[in-house]
C-alpha positions as CSV (number, residue, x, y, z in Angstrom):
1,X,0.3,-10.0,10.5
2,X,2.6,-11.5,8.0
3,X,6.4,-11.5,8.3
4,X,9.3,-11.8,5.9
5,X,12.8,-12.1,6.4
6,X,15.1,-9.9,4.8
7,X,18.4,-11.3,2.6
8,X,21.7,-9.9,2.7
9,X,21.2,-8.5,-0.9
10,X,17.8,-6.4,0.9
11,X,15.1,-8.3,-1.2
12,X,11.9,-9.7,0.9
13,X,9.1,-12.3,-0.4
14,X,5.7,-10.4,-0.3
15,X,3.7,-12.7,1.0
16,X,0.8,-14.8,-1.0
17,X,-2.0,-14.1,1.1
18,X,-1.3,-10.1,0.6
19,X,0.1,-10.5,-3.3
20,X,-4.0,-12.0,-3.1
21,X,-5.4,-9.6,-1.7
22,X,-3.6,-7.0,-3.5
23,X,-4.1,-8.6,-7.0
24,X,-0.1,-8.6,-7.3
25,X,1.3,-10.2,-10.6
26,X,4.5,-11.2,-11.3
27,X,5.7,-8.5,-13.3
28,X,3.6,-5.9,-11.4
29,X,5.4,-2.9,-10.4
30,X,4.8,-1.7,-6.9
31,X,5.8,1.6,-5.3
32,X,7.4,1.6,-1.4
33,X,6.7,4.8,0.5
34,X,7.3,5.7,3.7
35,X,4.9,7.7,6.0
36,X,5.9,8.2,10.3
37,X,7.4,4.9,10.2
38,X,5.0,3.2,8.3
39,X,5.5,1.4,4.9
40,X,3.1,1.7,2.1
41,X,3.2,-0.5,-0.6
42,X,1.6,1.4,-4.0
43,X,0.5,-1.6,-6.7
44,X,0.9,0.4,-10.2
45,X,-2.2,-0.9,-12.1
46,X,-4.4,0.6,-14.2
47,X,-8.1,0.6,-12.6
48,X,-10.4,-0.6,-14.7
49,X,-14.0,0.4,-12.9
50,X,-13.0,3.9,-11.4
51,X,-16.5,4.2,-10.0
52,X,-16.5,0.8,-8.5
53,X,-12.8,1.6,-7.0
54,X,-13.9,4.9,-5.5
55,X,-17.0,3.5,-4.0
56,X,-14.8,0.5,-3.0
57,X,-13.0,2.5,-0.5
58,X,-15.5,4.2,1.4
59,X,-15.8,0.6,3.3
60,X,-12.0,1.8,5.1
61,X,-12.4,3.3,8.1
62,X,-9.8,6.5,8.0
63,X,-10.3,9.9,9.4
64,X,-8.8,12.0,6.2
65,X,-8.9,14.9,8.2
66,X,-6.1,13.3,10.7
67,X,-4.6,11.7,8.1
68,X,-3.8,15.2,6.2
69,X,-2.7,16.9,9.2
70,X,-0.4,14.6,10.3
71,X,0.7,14.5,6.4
72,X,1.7,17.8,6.9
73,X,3.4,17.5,9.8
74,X,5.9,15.5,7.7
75,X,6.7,17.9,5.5
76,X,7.5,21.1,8.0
């Protein structure tokens, strides 16, 4: 896990090894949600191999099923 500190004006370094993995520019535009507590940090790019993206993420190991449910829970 990677930490940050926080300033007083609210702005945060993301840190290189995650801007890496993430293929973060500087410039890019990225997207903060927030999900049960949870931050999720959306890179806007455009993909250039859909297929090879799609297939890319069957590697993750998430139960979609759970993750919809609890989605929805959110949103009652």
């Amino acid at each position: 896990m990677k930490e940050t500190k926080i300033t007083t004006k609210g702005q945060t370094t993301i840190p290189n090894e995650v801007r890496t993995i993430l293929g973060i520019k500087p410039g890019d535009n990225v997207a903060w949600n927030t999900l049960r507590g949870m931050v999720i940090v959306d890179v806007k790019k455009k993909i250039k191999d859909p297929v090879k993206f799609l297939t890319s993420q069957i590697k993750i190991d998430l139960d979609a099923v759970k993750l919809v449910k609890e989605s929805r829970e959110d949103f009652r």
